[in-house]
Kinemage of the C-alpha trace (Angstrom):
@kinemage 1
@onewidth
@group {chain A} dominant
@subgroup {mainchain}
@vectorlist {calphas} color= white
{ca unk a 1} P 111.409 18.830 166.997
{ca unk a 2} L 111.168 18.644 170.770
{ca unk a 3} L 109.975 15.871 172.723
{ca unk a 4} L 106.766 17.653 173.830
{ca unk a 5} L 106.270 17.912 169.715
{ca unk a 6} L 107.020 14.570 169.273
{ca unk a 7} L 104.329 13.383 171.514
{ca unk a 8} L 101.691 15.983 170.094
{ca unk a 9} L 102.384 14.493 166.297
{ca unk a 10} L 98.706 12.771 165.737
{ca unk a 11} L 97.811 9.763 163.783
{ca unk a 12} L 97.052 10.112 159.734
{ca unk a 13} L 93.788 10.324 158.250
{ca unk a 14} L 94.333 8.593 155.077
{ca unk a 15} L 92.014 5.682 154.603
{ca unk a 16} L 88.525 4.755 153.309
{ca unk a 17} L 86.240 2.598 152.947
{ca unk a 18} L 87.527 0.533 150.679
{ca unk a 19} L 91.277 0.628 152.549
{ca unk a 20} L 89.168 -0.276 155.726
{ca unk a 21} L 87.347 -3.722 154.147
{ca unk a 22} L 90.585 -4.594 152.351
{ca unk a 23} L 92.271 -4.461 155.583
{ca unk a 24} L 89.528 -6.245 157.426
{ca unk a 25} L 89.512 -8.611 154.681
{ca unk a 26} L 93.440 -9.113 154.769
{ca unk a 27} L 93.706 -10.111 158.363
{ca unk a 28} L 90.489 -11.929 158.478
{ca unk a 29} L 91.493 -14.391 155.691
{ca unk a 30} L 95.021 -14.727 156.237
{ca unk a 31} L 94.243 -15.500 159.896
{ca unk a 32} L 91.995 -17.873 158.936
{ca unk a 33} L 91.188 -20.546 156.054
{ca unk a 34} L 94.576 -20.245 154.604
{ca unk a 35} L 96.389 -21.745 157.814
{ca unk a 36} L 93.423 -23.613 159.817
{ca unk a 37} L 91.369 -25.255 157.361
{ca unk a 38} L 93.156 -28.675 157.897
{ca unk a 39} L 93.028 -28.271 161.520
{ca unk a 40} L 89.128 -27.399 161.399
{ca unk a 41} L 88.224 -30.591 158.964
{ca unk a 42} L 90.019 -33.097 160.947
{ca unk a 43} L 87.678 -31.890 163.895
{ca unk a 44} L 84.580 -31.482 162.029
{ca unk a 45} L 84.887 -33.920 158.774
{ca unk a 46} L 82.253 -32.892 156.667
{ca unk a 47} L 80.618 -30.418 158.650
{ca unk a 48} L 83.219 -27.999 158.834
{ca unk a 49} L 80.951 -25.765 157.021
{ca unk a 50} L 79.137 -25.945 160.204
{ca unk a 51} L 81.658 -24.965 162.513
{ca unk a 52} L 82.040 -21.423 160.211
{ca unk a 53} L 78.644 -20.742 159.902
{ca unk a 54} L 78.248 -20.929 163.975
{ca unk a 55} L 81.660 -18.684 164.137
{ca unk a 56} L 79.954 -16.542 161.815
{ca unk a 57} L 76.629 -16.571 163.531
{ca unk a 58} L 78.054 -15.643 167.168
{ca unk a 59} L 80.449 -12.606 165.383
{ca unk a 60} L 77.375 -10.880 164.278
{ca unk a 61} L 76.161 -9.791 167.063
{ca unk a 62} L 79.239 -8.815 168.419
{ca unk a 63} L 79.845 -7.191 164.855
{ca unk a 64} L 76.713 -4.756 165.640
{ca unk a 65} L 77.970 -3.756 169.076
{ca unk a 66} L 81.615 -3.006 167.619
{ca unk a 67} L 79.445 -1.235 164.696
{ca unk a 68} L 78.233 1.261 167.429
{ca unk a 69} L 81.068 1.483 169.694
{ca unk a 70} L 83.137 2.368 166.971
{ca unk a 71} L 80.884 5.737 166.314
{ca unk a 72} L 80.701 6.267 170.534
{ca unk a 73} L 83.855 6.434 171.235
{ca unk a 74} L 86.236 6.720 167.857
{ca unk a 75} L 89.287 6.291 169.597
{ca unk a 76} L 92.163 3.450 168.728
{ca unk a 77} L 92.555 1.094 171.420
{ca unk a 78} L 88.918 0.295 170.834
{ca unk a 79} L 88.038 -2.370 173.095
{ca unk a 80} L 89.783 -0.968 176.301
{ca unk a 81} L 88.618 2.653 175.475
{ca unk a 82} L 84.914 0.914 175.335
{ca unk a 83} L 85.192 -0.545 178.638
{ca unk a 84} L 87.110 2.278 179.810
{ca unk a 85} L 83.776 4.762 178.831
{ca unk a 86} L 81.148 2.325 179.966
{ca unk a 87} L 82.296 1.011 183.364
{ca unk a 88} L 84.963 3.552 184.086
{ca unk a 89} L 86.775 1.065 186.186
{ca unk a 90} L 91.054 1.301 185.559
{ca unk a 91} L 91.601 -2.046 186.505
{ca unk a 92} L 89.176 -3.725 184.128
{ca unk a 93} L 90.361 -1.265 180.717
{ca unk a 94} L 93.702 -2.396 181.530
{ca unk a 95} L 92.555 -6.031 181.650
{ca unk a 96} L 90.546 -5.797 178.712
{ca unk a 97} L 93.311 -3.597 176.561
{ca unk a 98} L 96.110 -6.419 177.715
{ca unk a 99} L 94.289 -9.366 176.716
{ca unk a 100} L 93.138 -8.017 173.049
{ca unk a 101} L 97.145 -6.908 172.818
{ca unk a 102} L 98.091 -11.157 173.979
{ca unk a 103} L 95.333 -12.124 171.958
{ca unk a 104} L 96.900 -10.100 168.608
{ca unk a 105} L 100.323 -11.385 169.680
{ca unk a 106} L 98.877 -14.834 169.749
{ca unk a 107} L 97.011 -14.353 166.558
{ca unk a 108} L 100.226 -12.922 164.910
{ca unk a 109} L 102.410 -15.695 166.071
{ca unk a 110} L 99.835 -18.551 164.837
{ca unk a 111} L 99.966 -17.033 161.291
{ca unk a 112} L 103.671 -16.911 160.785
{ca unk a 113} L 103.784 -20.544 161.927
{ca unk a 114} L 101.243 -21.051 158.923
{ca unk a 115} L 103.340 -18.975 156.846
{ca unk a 116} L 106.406 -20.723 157.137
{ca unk a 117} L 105.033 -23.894 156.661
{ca unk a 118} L 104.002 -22.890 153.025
{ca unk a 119} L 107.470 -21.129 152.734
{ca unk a 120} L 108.931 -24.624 153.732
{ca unk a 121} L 107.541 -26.122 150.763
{ca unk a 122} L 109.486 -24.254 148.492
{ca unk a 123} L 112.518 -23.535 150.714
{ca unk a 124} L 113.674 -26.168 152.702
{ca unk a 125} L 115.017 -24.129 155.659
{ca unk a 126} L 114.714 -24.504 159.660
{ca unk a 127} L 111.126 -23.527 160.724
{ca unk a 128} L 112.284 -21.154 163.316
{ca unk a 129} L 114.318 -19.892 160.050
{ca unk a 130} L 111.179 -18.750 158.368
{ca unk a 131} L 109.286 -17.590 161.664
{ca unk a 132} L 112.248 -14.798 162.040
{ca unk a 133} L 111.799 -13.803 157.977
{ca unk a 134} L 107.828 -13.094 158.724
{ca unk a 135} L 107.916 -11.839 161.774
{ca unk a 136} L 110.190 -9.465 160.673
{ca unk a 137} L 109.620 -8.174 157.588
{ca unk a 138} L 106.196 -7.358 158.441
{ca unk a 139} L 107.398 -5.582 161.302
{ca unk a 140} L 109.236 -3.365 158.870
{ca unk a 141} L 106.548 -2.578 156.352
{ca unk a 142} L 104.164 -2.129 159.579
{ca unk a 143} L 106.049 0.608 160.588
{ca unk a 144} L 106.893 2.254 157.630
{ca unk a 145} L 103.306 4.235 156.998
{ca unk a 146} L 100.219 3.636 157.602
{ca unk a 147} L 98.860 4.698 153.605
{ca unk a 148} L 102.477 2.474 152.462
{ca unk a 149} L 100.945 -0.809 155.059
{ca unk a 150} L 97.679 -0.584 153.789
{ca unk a 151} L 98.112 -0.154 150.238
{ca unk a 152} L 100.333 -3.013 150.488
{ca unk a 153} L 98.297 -5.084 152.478
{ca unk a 154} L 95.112 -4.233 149.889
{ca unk a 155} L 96.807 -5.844 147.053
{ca unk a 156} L 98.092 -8.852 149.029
{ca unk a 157} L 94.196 -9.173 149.693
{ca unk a 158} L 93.547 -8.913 146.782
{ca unk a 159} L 95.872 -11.815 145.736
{ca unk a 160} L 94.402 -14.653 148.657
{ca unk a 161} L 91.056 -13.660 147.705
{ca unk a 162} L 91.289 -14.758 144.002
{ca unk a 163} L 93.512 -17.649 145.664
{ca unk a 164} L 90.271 -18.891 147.924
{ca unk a 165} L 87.899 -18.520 144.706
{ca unk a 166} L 90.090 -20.339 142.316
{ca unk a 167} L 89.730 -23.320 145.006
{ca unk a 168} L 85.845 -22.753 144.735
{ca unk a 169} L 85.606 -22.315 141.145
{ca unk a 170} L 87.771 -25.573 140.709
{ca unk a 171} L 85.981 -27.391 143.130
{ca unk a 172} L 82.335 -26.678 142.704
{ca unk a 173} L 83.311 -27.166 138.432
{ca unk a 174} L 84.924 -30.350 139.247
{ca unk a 175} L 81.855 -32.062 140.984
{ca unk a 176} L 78.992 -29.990 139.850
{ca unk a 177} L 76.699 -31.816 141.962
{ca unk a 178} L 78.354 -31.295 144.883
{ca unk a 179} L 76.870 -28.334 145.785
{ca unk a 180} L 73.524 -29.736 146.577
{ca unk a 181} L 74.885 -31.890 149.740
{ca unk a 182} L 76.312 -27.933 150.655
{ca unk a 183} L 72.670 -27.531 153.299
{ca unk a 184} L 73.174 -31.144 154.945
{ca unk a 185} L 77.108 -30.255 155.652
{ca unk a 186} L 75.898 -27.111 157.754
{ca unk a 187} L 73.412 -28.839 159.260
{ca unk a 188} L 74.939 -31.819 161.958
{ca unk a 189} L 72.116 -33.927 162.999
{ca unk a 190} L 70.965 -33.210 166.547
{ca unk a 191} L 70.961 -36.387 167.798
{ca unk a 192} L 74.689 -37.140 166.685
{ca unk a 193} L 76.618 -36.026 169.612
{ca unk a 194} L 80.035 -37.143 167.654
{ca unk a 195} L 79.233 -34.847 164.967
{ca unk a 196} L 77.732 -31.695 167.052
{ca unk a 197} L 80.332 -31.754 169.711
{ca unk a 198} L 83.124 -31.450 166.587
{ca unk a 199} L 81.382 -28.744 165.339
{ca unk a 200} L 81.709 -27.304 168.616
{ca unk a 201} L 85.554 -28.428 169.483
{ca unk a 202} L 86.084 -26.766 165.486
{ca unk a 203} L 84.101 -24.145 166.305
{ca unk a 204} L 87.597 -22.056 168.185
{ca unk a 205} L 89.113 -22.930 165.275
{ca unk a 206} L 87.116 -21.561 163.176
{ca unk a 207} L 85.976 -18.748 165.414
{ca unk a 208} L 89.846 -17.545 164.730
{ca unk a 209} L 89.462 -17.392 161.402
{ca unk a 210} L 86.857 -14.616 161.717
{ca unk a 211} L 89.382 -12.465 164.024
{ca unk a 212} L 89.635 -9.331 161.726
{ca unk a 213} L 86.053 -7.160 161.959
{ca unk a 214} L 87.293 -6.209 165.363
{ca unk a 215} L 90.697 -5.251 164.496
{ca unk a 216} L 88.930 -2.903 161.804
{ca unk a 217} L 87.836 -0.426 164.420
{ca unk a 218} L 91.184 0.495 165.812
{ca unk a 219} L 91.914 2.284 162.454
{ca unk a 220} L 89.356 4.608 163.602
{ca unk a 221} L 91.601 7.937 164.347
{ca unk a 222} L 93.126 6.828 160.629
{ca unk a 223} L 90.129 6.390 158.424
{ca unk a 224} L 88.382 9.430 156.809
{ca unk a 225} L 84.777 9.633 158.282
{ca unk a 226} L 84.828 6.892 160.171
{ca unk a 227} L 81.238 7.322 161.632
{ca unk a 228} L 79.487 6.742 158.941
{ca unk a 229} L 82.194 3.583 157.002
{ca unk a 230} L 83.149 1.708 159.545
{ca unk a 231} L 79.726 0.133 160.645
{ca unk a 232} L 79.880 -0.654 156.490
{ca unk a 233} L 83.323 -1.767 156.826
{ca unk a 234} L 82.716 -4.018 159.691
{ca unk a 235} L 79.261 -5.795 158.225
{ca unk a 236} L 81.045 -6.326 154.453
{ca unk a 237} L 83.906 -7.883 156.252
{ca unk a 238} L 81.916 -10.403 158.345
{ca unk a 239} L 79.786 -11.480 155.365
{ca unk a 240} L 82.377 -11.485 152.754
{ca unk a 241} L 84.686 -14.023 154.807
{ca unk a 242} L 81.425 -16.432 156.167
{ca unk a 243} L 80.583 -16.704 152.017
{ca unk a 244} L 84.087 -17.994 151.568
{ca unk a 245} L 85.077 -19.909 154.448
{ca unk a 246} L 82.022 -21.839 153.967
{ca unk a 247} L 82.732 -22.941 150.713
{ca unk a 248} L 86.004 -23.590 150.571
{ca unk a 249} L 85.824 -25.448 153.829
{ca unk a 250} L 82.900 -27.159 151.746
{ca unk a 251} L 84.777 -27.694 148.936
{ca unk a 252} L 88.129 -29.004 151.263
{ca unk a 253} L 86.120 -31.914 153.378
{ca unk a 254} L 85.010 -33.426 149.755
{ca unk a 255} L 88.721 -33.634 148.010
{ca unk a 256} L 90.383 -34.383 151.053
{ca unk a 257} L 90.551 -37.155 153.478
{ca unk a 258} L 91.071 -36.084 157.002
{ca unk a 259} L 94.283 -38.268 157.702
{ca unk a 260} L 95.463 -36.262 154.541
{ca unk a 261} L 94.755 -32.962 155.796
{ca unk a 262} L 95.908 -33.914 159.764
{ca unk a 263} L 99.508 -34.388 157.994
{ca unk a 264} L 100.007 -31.089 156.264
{ca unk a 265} L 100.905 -27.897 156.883
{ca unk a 266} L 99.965 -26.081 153.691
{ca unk a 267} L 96.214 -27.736 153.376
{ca unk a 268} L 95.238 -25.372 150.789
{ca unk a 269} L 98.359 -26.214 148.358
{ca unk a 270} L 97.576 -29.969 149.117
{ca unk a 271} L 93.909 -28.776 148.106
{ca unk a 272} L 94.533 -26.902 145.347
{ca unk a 273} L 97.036 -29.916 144.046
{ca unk a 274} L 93.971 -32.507 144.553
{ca unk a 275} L 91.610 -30.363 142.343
{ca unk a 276} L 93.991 -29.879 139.595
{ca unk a 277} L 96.328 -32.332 139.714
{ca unk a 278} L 99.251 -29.930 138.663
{ca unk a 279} L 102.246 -28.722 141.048
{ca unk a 280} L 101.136 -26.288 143.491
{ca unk a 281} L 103.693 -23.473 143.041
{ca unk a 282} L 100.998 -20.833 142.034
{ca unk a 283} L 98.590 -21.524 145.417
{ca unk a 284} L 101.581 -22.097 147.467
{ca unk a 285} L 102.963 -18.857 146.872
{ca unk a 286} L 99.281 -17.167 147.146
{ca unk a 287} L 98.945 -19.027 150.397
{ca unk a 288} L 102.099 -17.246 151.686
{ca unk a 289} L 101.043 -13.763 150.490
{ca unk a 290} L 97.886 -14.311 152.261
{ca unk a 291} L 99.370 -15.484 155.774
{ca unk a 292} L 102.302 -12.761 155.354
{ca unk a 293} L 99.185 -10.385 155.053
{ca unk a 294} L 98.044 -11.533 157.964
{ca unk a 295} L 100.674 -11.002 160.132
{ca unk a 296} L 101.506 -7.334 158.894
{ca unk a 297} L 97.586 -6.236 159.632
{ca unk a 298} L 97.558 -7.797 163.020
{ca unk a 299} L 101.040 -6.092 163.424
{ca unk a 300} L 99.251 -2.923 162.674
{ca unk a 301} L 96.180 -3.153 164.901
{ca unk a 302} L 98.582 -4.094 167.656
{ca unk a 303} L 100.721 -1.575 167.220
{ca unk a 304} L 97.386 0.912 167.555
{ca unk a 305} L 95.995 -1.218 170.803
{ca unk a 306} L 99.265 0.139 171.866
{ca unk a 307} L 99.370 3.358 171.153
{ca unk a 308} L 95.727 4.180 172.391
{ca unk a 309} L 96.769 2.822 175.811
{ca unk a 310} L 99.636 4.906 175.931
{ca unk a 311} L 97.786 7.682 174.819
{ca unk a 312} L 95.304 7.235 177.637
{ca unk a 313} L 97.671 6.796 180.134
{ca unk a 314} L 97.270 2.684 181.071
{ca unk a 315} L 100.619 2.538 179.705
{ca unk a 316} L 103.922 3.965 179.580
{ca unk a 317} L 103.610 7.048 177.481
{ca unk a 318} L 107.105 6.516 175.475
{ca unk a 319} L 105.987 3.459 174.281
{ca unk a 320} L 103.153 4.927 172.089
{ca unk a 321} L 105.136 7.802 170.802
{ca unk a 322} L 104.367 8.339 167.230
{ca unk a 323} L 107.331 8.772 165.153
{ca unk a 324} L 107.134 11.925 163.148
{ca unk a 325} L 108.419 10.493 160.403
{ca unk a 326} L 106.563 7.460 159.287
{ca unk a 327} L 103.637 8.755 161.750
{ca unk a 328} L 103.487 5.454 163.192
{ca unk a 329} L 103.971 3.842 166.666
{ca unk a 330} L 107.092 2.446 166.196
{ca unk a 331} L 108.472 1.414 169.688
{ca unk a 332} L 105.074 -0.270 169.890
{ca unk a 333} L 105.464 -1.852 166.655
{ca unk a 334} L 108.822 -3.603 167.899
{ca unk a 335} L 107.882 -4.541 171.392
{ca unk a 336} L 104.945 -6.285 169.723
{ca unk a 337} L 106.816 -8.347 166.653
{ca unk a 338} L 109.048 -9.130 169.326
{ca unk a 339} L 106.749 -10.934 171.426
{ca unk a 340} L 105.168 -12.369 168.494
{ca unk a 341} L 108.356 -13.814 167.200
{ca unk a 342} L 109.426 -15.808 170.593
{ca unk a 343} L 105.527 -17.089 170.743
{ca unk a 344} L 105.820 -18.081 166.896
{ca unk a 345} L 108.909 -20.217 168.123
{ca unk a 346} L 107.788 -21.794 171.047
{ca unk a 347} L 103.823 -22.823 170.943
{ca unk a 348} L 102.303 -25.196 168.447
{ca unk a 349} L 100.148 -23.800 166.115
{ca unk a 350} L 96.694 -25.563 167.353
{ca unk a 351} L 97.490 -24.197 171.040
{ca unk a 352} L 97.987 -20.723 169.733
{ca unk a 353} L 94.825 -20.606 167.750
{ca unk a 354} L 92.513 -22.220 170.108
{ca unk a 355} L 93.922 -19.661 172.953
{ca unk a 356} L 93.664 -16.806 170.768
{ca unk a 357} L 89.917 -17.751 170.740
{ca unk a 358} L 89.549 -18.331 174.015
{ca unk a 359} L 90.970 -14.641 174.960
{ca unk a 360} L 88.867 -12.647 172.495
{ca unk a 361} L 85.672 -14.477 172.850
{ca unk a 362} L 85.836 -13.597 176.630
{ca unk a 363} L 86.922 -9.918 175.859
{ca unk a 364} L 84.284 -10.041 173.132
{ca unk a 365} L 81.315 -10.847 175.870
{ca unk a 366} L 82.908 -8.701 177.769
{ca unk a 367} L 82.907 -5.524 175.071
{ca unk a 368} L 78.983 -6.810 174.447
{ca unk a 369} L 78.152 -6.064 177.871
{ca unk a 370} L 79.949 -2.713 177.820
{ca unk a 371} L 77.458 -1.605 175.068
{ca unk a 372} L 74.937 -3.092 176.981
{ca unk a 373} L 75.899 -0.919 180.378
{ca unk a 374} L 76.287 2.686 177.616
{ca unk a 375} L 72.238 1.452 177.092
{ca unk a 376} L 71.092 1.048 180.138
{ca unk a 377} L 72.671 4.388 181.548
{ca unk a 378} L 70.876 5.948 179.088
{ca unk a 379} L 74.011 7.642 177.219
{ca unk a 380} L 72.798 8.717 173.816
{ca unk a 381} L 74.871 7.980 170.752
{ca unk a 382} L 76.135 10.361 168.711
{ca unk a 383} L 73.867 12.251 166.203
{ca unk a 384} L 73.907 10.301 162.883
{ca unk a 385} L 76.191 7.084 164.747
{ca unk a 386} L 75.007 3.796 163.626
{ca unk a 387} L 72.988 2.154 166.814
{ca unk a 388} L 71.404 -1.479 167.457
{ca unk a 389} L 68.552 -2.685 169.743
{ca unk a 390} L 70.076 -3.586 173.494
{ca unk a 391} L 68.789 -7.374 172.869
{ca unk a 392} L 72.072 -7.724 169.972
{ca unk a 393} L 74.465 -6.947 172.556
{ca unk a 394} L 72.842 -9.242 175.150
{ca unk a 395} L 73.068 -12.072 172.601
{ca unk a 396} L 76.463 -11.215 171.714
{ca unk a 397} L 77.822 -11.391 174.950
{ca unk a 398} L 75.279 -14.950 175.567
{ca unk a 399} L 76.635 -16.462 172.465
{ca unk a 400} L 80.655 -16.118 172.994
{ca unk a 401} L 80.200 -17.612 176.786
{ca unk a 402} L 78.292 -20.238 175.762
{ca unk a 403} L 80.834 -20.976 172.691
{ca unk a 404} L 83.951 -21.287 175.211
{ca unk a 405} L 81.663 -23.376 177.358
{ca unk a 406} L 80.573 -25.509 175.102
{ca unk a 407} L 83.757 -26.000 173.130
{ca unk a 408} L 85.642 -26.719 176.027
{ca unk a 409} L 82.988 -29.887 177.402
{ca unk a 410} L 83.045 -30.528 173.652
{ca unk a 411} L 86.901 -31.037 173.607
{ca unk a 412} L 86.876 -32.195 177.386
């Protein structure tokens, strides 16, 4: 095969709509309640709830403007190919493309720290041990086909979601009456500036634990029909993972004392040992399927960020060549579990998270107001594309500056 062939050999339209929620699902949770829940109580306390729900909230409007970029322009790369459509300014796609690829790195390299620390707890090895083992061997099942990744990253969903509702079930069954304190813990009273501004300062936290929807849409050149699933895929997603964080989150802040969950790294073993009271072998390994999941998915969407750029010219073209193969990116797939694994390393886990949430809620607004610009042009969607009313992508892009803002006074 020549190299002009090489370069010519497309991406593979293998996956539905079920592939597409179980992978929005997989990176979603794994990025999320399975590694930050600790970290989001002992801001919050008791109305960690809260600090999901307004995570939640701001994602769905920025959920509705992906929904309809994704049938626009159904390219991979999708955030830098929307800016590059709307505003048609170089500089700014390339901007906008980087910071979703050091966002994903971030992401990535938050997760494995997660993941090791519930490997650690049944293998006593060096940290920066376990880090390499992630990293790594996602990076090998992320590039060995896309129909191989997914399937194996649907049944690791599959596993972390009975994981997070085994945690409900237990808790909710545990202290039945529980449940009806569930509206005051979403609720932080106004007055209480203590209690709203660590909603707010949990709020980034939590905010990365919906990172996923978004990542969806760069499968688009990969999914079968992706006009009319993905704005399905992207909604079942986003409401699927607020239902769940919410109550295990819920279910967390009334087992476990802050100081308890401030001192762990595997809060959902130390939760899952509290409701039981019997070893936590099973949730511990669930816990690392989920986080391992995590990484591999973000690995994947990466990879694709990468590829789309190349494609399009904003970055080296060898570095998105498709292998013809696997039919995957595979340079891109090893620059990008390289970075992640130095990051991993190197940054705390709180850092990583809170600047992975910094960087996408800024590309977010940004992406909101390219939706925004498409409207007021006047550019017609697609025949048959799903489409929103210009005042959700106004609020989207309202909403993620004014979480950023007010998290940062909040933890200033």
């Amino acid at each position: 095969m020549s190299k002009t062939e090489r370069d010519a050999v497309p991406l593979k339209r293998s996956i539905g709509l079920m592939g597409l929620v179980l992978y929005g699902l997989g990176v979603t949770i794994g990025a999320g309640i399975y590694v930050l829940v600790g970290e989001t109580i002992v801001r919050a306390g008791p109305y960690a709830p809260a600090s999901f729900l307004l995570s939640a909230f701001v994602m769905g409007f920025t959920a509705a403007s992906f929904a309809e970029l994704s049938g626009r322009v159904p390219q991979a790369a999708g955030e830098a190919v929307y800016v590059e459509k709307s505003f048609g300014i170089a500089w700014m796609t390339i901007a906008v493309g980087l910071a979703v690829l050091i966002e994903a790195m971030i992401a990535a390299a938050a997760i494995s720290v997660g993941s090791a620390g519930y490997i650690a707890e049944l293998i006593p090895l060096r940290s920066e041990v376990l880090v390499a083992f992630v990293v790594l061997s996602m990076a090998m099942i992320a590039a060995w086909g896309i129909r191989e990744s997914i399937a194996i990253a649907g049944a690791m969903t599959l596993v972390e979601v009975a994981g997070l509702l085994i945690i409900i079930v237990l808790g909710l069954v545990n202290d039945p009456g529980s449940i009806a304190e569930l509206p005051r813990s979403l609720t932080p009273p106004v007055g209480d500036w203590p209690a709203v501004s660590g909603v707010l300062a949990a709020s980034m936290l939590a905010f990365f634990a919906f990172i996923g929807f978004d990542d969806v849409v760069n499968l688009v050149e990969e999914a079968k029909n992706p006009k009319k699933i993905m704005p399905w895929a992207i909604g079942i997603t986003l409401a699927v993972v607020t239902l769940l964080y919410v109550l295990v989150s819920f279910v967390a802040a009334k087992s476990v004392s802050v100081e308890e969950m401030a001192k762990t790294s595997a809060p959902i073993s130390l939760l899952f040992e509290r409701l039981t009271g019997l070893p936590p072998l099973t949730i511990t390994l669930i816990a690392i399927i989920a986080t391992m999941n995590g990484v591999v998915i973000i690995l994947i969407m990466a990879a694709r960020v990468t590829y789309g750029m190349a494609k399009a010219g904003r970055l080296p073209a060898w570095i998105g060549t498709v292998s013809p193969r696997t039919q995957t990116p595979v340079r891109a797939t090893v620059i990008i579990a390289a970075v992640v694994l130095v990051m991993a390393i190197f940054t705390p886990l709180d850092v990583l998270a809170e600047t992975s949430s910094e960087v996408l809620l800024t590309v977010f607004a940004v992406i909101n107001l390219s939706l925004v610009w498409f409207k007021i042009k006047g550019v017609a969607a697609p025949e048959g594309a799903f489409t929103v009313h210009i005042v959700f992508p106004i609020a989207g892009a309202v909403f993620c500056f004014a979480l950023v803002v007010g998290a940062s006074l909040a933890g200033g």
